[in-house]
N, C-alpha and C positions, 0 to 999 in steps of 0.2 A: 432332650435326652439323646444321647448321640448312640450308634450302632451296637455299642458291647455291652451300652446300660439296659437297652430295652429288656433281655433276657436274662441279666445280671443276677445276682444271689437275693439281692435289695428289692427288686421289682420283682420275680419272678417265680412262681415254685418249680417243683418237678414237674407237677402235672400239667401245669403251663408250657412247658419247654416241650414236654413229650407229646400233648394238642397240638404243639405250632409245629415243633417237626414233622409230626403225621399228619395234617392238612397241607405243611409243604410237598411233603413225599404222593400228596393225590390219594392218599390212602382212605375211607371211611375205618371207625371202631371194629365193625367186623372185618374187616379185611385183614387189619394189622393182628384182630383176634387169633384169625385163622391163619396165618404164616406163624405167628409164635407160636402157637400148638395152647393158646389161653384159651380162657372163657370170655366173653363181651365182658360178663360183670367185672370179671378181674382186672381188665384194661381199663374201664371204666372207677373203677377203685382209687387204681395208680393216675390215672388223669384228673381224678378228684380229689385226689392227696389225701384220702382215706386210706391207704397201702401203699406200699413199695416192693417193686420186684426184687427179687434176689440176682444174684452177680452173673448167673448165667443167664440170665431173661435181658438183665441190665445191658451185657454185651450182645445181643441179638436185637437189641432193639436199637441200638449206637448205630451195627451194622445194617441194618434196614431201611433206617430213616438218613442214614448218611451223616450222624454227626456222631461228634467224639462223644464219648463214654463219660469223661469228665467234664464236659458242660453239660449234658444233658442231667448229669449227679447235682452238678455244682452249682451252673450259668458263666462258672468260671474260662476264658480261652475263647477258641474260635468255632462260633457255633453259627445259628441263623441270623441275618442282618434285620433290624430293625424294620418294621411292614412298612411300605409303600408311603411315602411323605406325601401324595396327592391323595388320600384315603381321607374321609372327613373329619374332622379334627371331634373329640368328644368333650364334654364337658368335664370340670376339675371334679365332680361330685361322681364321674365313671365308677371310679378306681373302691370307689365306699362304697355303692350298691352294687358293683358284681361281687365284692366280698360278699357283702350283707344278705346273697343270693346264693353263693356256695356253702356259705357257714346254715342256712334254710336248707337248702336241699341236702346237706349233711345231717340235719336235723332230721327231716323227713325222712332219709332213706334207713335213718336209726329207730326211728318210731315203727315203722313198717318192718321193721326184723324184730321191732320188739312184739308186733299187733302178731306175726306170726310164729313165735315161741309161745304167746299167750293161747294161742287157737290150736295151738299144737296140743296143748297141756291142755285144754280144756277138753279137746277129744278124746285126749287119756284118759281123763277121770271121768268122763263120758262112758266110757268103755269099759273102766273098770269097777264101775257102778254100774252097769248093765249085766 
């Protein structure tokens, strides 16, 4: 995979591009939270491809991280170079269980909004039966 595929449209999501830019830039989650004027969870959304920022979040995070606006949208153009070729190589089965590990933890963090709409409403009618 040579340098422009690693981050490409084919290999890569947003959330991916926008991880590797902010772990290029030395940045943590909260950090980048707190310069964007976000929430963690919200950063956390958009790096999980559960959300996406709007256009003025999208050009403050281009300018932060130091890459264009349209690779970081796209993967399209000149954006971060492919990680370190002496880094150790991973097995062809990587690329299916870190999916098979975001599409879980999507799962999970949907079930947990759902266990908390439930417990919300169950306090209601708690309350309103009291």
């Amino acid at each position: 995979m040579d340098d422009n595929d690693w981050y490409g449209p084919d290999a890569a999501t947003f959330g991916d591009r926008l991880a590797a830019s902010r772990e290029t830039a030395g940045m943590d989650q909260e950090a980048l939270a707190k310069r964007l004027g976000v929430r963690l969870k919200t950063l956390q959304g958009w790096e999980n491809d559960l959300s996406e920022p709007r256009a003025n979040r999208l050009q403050m995070l281009a300018g932060l991280l130091n890459v264009p606006m349209v690779w970081l949208i796209t993967g399209e153009g000149d954006g971060l170079s492919a990680p370190d070729e002496d880094a150790p190589q991973l097995s062809p089965d990587f690329d299916e269980t870190l999916l098979e590990l975001r599409a879980l933890r999507g799962e999970m963090r949907a079930a947990g909004e759902r266990l908390g709409r439930l417990e919300k409403k169950l306090r209601k009618m708690l309350k309103e039966g009291a």
